[in-house]
C-alpha positions as a Markdown table, in Angstrom:
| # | Residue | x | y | z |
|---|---|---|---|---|
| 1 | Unk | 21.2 | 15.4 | -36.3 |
| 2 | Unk | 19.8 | 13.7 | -33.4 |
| 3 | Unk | 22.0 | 11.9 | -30.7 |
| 4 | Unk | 20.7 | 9.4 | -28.1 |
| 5 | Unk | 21.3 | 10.2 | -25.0 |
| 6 | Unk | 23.2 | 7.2 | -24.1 |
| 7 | Unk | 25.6 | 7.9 | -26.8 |
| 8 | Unk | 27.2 | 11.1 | -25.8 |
| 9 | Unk | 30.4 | 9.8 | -24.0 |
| 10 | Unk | 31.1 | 7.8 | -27.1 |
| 11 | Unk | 30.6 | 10.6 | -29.2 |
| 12 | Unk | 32.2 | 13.3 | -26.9 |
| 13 | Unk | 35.6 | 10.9 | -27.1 |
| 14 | Unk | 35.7 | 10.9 | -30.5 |
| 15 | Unk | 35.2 | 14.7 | -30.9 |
| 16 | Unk | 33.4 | 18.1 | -30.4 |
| 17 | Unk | 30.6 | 19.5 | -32.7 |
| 18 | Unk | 30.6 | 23.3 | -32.3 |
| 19 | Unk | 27.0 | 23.5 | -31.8 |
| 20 | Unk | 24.1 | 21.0 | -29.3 |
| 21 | Unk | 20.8 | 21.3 | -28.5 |
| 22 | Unk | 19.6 | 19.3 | -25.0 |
| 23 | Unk | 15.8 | 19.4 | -24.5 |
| 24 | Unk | 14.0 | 17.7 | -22.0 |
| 25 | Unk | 12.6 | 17.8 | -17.7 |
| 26 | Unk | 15.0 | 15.4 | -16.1 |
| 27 | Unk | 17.4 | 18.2 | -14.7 |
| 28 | Unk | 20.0 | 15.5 | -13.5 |
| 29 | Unk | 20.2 | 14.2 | -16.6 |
| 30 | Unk | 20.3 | 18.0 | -18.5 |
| 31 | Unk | 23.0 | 19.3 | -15.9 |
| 32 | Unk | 24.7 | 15.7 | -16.3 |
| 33 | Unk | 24.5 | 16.0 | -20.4 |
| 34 | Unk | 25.6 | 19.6 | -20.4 |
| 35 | Unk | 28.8 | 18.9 | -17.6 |
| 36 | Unk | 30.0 | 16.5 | -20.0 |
| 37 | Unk | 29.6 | 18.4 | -23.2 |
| 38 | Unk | 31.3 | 21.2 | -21.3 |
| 39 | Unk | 34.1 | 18.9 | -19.3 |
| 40 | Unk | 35.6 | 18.1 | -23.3 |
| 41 | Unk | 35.2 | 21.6 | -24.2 |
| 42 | Unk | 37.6 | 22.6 | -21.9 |
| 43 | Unk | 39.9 | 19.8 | -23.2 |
| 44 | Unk | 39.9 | 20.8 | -26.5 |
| 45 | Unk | 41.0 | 24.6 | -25.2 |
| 46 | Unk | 37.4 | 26.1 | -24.4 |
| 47 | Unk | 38.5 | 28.2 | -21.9 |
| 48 | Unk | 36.0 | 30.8 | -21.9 |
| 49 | Unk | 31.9 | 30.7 | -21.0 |
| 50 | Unk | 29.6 | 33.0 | -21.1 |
| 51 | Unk | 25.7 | 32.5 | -20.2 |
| 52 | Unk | 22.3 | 34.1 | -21.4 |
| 53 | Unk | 19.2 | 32.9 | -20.3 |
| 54 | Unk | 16.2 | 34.1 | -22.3 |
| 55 | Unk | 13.3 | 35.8 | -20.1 |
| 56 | Unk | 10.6 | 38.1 | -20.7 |
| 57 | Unk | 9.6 | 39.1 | -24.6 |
| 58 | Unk | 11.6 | 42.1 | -24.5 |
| 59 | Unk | 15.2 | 39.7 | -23.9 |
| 60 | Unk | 18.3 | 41.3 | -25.9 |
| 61 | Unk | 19.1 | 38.6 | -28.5 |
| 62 | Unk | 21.8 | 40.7 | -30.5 |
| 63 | Unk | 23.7 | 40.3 | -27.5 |
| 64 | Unk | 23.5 | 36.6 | -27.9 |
| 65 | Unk | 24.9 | 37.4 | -31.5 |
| 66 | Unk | 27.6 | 39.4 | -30.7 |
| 67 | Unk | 28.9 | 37.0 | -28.1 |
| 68 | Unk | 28.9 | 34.4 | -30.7 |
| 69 | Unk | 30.9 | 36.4 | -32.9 |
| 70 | Unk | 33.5 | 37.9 | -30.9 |
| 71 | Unk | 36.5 | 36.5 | -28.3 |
| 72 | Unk | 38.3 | 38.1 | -25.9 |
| 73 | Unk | 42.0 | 39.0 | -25.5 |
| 74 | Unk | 42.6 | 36.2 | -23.0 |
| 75 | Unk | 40.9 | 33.2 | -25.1 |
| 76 | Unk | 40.8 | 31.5 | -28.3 |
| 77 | Unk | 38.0 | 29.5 | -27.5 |
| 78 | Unk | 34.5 | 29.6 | -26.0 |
| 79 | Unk | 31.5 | 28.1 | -24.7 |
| 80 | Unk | 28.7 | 30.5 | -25.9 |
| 81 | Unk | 25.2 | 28.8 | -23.8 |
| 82 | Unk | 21.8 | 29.9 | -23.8 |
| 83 | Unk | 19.1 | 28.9 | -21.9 |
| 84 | Unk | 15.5 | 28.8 | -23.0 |
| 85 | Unk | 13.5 | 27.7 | -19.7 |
| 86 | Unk | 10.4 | 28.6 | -21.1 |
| 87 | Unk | 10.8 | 26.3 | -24.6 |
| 88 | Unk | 9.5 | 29.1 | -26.4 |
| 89 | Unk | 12.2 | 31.8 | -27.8 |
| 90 | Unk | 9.3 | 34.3 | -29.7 |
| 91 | Unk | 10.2 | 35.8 | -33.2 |
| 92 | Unk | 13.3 | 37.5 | -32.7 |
| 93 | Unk | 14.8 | 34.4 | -30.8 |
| 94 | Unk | 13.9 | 31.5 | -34.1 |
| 95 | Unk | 15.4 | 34.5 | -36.2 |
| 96 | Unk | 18.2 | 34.9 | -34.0 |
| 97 | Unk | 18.7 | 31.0 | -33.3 |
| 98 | Unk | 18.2 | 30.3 | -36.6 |
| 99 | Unk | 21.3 | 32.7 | -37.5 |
| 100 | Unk | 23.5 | 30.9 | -34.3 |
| 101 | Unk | 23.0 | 27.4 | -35.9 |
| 102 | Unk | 23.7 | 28.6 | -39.7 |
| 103 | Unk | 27.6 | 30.1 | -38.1 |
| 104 | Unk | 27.7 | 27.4 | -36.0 |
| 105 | Unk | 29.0 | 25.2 | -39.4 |
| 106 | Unk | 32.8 | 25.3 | -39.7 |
| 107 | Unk | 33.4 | 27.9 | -36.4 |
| 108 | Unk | 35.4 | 26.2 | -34.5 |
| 109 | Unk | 36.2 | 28.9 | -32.1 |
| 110 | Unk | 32.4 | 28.8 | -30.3 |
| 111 | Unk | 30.9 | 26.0 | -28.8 |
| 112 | Unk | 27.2 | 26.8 | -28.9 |
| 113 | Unk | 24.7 | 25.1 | -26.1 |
| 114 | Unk | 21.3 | 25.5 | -26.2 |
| 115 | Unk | 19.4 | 24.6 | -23.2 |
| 116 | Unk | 15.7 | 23.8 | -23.7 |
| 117 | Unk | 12.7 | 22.3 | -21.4 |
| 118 | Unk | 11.1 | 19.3 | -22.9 |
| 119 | Unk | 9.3 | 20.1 | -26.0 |
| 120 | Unk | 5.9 | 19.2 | -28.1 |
| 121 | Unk | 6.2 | 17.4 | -31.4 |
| 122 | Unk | 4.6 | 21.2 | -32.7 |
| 123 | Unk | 7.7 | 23.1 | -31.5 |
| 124 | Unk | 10.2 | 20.6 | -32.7 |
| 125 | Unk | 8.7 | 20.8 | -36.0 |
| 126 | Unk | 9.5 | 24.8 | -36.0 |
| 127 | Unk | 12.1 | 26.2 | -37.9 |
| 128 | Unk | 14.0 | 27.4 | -35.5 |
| 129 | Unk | 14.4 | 23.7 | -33.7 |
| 130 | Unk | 14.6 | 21.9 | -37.0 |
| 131 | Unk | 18.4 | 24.6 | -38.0 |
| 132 | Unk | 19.6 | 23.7 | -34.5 |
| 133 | Unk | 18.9 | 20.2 | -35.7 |
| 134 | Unk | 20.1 | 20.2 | -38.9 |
| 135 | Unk | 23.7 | 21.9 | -38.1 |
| 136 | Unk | 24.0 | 20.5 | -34.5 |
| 137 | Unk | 23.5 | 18.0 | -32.5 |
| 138 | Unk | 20.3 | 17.5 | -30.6 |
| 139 | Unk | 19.6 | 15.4 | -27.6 |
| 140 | Unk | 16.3 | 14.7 | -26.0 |
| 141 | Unk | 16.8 | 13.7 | -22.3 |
| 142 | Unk | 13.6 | 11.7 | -21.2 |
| 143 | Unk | 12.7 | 10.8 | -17.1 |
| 144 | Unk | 14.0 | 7.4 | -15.8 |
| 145 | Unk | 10.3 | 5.5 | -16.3 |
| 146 | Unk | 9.5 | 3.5 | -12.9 |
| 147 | Unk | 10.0 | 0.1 | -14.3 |
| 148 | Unk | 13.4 | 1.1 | -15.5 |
| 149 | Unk | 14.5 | 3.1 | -12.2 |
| 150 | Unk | 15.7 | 0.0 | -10.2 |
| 151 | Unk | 18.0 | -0.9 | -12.7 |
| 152 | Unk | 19.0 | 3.0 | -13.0 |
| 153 | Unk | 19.7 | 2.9 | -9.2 |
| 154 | Unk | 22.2 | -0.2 | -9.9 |
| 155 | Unk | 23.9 | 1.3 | -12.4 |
| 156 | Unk | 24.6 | 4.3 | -10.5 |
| 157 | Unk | 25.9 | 2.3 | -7.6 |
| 158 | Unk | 28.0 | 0.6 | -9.8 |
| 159 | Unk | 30.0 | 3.5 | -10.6 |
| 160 | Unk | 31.1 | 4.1 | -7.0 |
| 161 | Unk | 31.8 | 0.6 | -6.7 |
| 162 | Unk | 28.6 | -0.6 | -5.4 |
| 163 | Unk | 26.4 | -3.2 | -5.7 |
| 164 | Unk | 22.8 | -4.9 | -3.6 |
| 165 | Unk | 23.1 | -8.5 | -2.5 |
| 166 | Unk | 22.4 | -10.6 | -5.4 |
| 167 | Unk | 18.5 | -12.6 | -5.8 |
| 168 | Unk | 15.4 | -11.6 | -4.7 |
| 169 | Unk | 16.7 | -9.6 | -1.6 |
| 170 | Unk | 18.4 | -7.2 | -4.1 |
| 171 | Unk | 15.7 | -6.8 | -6.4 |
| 172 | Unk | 13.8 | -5.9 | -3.0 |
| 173 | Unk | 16.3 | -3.1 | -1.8 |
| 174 | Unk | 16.4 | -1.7 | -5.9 |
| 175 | Unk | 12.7 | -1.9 | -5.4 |
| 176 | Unk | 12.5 | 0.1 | -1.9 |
| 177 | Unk | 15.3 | 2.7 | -3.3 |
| 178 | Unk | 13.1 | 3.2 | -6.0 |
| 179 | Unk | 9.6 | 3.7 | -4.0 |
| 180 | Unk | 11.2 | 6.6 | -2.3 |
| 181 | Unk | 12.8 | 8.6 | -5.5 |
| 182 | Unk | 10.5 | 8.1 | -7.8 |
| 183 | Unk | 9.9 | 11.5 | -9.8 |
| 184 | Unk | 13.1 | 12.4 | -8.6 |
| 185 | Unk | 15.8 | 11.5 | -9.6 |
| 186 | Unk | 17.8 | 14.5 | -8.3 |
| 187 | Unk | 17.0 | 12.9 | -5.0 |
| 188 | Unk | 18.4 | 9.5 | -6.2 |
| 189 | Unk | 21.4 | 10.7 | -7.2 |
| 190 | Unk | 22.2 | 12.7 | -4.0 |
| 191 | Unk | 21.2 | 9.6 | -2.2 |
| 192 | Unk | 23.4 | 7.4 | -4.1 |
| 193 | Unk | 25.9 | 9.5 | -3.3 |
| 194 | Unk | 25.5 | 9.5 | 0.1 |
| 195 | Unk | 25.4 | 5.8 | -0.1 |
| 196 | Unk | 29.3 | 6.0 | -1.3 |
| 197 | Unk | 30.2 | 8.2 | 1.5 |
| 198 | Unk | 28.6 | 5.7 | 4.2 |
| 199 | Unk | 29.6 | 2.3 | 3.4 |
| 200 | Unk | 32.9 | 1.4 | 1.1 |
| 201 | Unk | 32.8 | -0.5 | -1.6 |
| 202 | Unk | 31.0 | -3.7 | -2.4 |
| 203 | Unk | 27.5 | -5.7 | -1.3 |
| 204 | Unk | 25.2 | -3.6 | 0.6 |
| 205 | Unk | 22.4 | -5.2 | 2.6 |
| 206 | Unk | 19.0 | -4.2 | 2.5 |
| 207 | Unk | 19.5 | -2.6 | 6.1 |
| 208 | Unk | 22.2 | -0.3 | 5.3 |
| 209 | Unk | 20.4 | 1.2 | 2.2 |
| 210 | Unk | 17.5 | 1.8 | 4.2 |
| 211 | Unk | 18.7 | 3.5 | 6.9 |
| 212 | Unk | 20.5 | 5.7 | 4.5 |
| 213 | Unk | 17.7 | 6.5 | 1.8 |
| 214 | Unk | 15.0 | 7.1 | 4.9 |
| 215 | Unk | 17.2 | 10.1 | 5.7 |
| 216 | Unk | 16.2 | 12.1 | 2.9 |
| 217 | Unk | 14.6 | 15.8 | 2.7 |
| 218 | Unk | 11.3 | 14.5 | 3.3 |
| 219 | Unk | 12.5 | 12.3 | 6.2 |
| 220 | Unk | 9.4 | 13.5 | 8.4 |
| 221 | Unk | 6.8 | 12.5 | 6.0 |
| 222 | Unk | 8.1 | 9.2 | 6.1 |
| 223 | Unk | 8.1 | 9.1 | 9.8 |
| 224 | Unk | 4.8 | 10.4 | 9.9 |
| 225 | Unk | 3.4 | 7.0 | 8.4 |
| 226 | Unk | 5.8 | 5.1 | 10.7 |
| 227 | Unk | 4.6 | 6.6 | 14.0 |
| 228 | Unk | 0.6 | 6.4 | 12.2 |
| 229 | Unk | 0.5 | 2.8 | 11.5 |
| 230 | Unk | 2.5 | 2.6 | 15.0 |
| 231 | Unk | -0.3 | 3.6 | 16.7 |
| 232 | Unk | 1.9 | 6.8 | 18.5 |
| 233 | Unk | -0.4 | 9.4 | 19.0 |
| 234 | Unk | 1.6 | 11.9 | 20.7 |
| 235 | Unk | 4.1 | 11.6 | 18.3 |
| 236 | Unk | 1.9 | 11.7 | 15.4 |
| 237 | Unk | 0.4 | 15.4 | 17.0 |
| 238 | Unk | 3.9 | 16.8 | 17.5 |
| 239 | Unk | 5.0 | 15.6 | 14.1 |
| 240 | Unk | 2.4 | 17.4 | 12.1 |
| 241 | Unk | 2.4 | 20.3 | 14.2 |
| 242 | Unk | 5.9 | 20.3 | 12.9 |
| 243 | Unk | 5.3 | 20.1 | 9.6 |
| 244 | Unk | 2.5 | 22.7 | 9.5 |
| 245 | Unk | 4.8 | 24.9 | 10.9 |
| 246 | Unk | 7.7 | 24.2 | 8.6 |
| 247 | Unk | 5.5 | 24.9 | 5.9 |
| 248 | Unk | 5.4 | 21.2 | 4.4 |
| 249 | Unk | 3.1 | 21.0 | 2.1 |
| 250 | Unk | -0.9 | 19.5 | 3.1 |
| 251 | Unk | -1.0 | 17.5 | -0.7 |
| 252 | Unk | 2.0 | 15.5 | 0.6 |
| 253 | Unk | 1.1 | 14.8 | 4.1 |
| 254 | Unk | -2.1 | 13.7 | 2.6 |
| 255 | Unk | -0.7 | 11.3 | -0.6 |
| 256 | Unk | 1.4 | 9.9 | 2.2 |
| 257 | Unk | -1.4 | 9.2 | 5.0 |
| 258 | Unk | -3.7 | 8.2 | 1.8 |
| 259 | Unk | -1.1 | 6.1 | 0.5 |
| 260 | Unk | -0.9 | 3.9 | 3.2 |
| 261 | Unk | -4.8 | 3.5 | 3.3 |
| 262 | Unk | -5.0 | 2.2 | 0.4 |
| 263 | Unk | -2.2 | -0.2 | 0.6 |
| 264 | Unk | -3.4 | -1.4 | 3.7 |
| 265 | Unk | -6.4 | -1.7 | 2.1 |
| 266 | Unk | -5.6 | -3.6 | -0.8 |
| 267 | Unk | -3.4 | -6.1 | 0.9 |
| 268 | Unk | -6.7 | -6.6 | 3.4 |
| 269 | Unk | -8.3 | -7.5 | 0.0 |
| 270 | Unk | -5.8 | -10.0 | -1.4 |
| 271 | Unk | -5.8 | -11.6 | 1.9 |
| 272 | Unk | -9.7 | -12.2 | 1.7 |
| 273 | Unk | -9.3 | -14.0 | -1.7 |
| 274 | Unk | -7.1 | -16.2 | -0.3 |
| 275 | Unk | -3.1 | -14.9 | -0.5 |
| 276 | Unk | -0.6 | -15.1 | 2.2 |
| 277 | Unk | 0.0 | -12.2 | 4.0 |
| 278 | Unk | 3.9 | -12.2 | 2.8 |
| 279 | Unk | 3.0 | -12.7 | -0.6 |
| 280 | Unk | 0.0 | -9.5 | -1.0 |
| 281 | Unk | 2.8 | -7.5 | 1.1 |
| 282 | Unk | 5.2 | -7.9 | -1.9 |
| 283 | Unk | 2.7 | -7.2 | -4.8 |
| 284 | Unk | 1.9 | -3.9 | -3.1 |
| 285 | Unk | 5.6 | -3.4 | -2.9 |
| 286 | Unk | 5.3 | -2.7 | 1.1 |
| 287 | Unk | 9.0 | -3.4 | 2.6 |
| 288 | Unk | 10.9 | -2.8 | 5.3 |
| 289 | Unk | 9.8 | -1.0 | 8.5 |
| 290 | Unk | 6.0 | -0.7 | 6.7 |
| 291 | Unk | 5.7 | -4.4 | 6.1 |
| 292 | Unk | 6.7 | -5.0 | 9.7 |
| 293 | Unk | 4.2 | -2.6 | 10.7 |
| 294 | Unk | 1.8 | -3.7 | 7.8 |
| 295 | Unk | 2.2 | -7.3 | 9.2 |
| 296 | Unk | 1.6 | -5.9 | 13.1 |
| 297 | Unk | -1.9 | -3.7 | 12.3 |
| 298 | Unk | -3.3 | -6.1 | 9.8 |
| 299 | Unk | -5.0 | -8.2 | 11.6 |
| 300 | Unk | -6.9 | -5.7 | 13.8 |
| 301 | Unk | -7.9 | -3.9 | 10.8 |
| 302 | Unk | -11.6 | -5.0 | 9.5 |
| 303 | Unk | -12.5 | -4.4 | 6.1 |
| 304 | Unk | -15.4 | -2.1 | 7.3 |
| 305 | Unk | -12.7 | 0.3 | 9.3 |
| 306 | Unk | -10.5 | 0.3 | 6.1 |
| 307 | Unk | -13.4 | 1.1 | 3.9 |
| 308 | Unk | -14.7 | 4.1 | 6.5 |
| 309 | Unk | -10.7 | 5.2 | 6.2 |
| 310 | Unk | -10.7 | 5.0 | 2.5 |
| 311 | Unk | -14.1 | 6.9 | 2.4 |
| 312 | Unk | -12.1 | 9.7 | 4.8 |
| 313 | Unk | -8.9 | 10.0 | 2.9 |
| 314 | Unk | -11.3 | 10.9 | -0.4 |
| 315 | Unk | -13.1 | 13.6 | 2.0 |
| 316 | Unk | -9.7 | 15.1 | 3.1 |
| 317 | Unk | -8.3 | 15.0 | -0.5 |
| 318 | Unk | -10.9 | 17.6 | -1.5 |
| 319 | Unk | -10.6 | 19.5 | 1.9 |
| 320 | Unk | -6.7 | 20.1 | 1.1 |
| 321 | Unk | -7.8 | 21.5 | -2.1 |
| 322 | Unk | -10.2 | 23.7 | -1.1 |
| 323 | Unk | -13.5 | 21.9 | -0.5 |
| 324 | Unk | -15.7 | 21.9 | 2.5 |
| 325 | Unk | -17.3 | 18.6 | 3.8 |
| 326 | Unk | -20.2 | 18.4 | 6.0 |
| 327 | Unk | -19.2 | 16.8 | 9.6 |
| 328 | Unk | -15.4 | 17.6 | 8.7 |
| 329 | Unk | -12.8 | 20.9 | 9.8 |
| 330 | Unk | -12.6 | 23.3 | 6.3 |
| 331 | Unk | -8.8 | 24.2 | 7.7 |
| 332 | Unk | -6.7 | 21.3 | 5.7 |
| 333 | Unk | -4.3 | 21.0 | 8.5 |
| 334 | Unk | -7.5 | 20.2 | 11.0 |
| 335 | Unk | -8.8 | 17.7 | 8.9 |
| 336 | Unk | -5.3 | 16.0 | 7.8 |
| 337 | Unk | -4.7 | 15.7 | 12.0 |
| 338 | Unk | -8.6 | 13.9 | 12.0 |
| 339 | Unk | -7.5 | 11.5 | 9.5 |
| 340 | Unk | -4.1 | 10.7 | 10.9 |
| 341 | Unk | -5.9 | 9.9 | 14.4 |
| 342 | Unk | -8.4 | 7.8 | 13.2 |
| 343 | Unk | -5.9 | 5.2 | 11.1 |
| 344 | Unk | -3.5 | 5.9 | 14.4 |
| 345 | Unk | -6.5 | 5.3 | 16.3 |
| 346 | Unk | -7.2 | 2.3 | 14.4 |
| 347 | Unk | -3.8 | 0.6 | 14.7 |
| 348 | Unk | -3.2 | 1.0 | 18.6 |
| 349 | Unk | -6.6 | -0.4 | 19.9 |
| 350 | Unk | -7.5 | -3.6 | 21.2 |
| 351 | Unk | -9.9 | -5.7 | 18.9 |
| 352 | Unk | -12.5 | -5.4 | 21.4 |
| 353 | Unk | -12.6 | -1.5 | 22.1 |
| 354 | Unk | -12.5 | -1.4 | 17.5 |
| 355 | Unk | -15.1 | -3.2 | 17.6 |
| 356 | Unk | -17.6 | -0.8 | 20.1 |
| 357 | Unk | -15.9 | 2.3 | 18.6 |
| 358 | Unk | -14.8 | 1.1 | 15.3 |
| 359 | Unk | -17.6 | 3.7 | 13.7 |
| 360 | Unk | -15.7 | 6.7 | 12.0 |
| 361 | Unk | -17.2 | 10.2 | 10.9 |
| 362 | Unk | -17.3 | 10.0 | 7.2 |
């Protein structure tokens, strides 16, 4: 039988099942899914746990079996789990599934959970998936989509009591928590977190959150852009020599350098068909810091300069990844400092010294 996600706690109050299935790539919401199946286990006198994760083709599954079937002197009640990382338990493992769903039905001495990534349509069509399925419960836990994260976020906060300001500055703040978790909503959580040990409950301002979600892992990427589009060069050189040497990753210093190019870039466009500056900002979703320094660099920017930047983040995309470019460094650290010169380049000088040296190697 298939559960929706969002009706576990309802179903976990009215009573266990002694067998679930939890398939899919969020891992928040798989760890969350699994804490709570577990948490009213232990309720109900599920005192015992044991774990077997599945690896390699030559993994033991009669020891999966036997733990199923057997207690030990100190419990009368256990959680048997097994994880399946690679969604794909080979023959012995349907068998062997197959056989852990079928005693699963009236055993109310082991709580079986079964751990899964997400899976094709093809898999869950297998007989192994469709027993777990037919005498357990199975729940598919799906990402947060983007559209839906901002209202995520709030609900989150909510729980520890939180809340943005209400109107069109909160929908801003959701928006800008969003920006920088999206894809991760690990990282969300642990910033929400943080947000309750910050600030007490009640309103947050758009300031507090982001001064608090800026600090994240990947604080230095962020910075990168700021001290970029600030025009700090000697800043910008010590802060990807640190990041070479901390062995962040070239795609991500790119996606962030690029990123801004092409918002820069596109808001340049919607001002030359005639929108206000404020308004092209907030359909490119550019807030905060960035739209004050957006706002700043704009107007020194010519659509000829943003094109030749565009044209350079394309030729550094392919360097990172292994391509040479005539005119440009084949080292993907070389070339990603080249890049972050130019836009910093760019944004520092006077009109008139962009417009004798405004010509950039492409």
């Amino acid at each position: 039988m298939q559960l929706a996600a969002a009706q576990l706690s309802a179903h976990l109050a009215k009573g266990l099942r002694s067998l679930y299935t939890l398939h899919g790539d969020e891992p928040l919401l798989v760890q969350e899914a699994a804490d709570a199946i577990r948490a009213a286990a232990r309720t109900q006198g599920y005192t015992e746990r044991t774990v077997h994760t599945v690896a390699g083709a030559h993994f033991d599954w009669s020891a999966v079996l036997a733990a199923g079937g057997s207690l030990s002197l100190f419990a009368e009640r256990q959680i048997l789990e097994v994880r399946i990382p690679s969604g794909k338990p080979g023959k012995e493992g349907s068998a062997a599934l197959q056989q852990l769903a079928e005693s699963a039905q009236g055993n109310d001495s082991t709580l079986t959970l079964v751990l899964l990534p997400r899976l094709d349509k093809m898999t869950r069509s297998g007989a192994w998936f469709g027993a777990l399925e037919t005498n357990g419960l199975t729940i598919q836990l799906d990402p947060v989509e983007r559209n839906a994260l901002p209202q995520w976020i709030a609900q989150r906060m909510a729980v520890n009591g939180q809340r943005v300001v209400a109107g069109e500055e909160g929908q801003r703040t959701l928006q800008f928590f969003a920006d920088r978790v999206e894809g991760n909503l690990l990282a969300a959580h642990q910033e929400i977190q943080k947000l309750a040990l910050l600030y007490p409950a009640g309103e947050l301002s758009f300031e507090q959150v982001e001064s608090a979600v800026l600090n994240v892992a990947r604080y230095d990427v962020f910075k990168l852009s700021e001290a970029v589009l600030g025009g700090q060069a000697a800043r910008v050189q010590r802060m990807l020599d640190g990041l070479q040497a901390e062995g962040e990753a070239e795609v991500l210093v790119h996606y962030t350098l690029a990123e801004d190019i092409r918002a820069l870039k596109r808001v340049k466009d919607a001002m030359g068909e005639g929108r206000p500056l404020p308004i092209a900002l907030r359909e490119q979703r550019v807030w905060g810091l960035k739209e004050r320094l957006f706002e700043r660099v704009l107007p020194r920017l010519s659509a000829t300069s943003l094109a030749n930047l565009l044209h350079g983040a394309h030729v550094v995309d392919g360097i990172v990844k292994g391509l040479k470019a005539p005119g440009w460094p084949t080292d993907g650290w070389q070339a990603l400092q080249r890049l972050a010169m130019q836009l910093c380049q760019e944004c520092a000088a006077p009109q008139a010294q962009r417009n004798q040296g405004g010509r950039m190697a492409a």
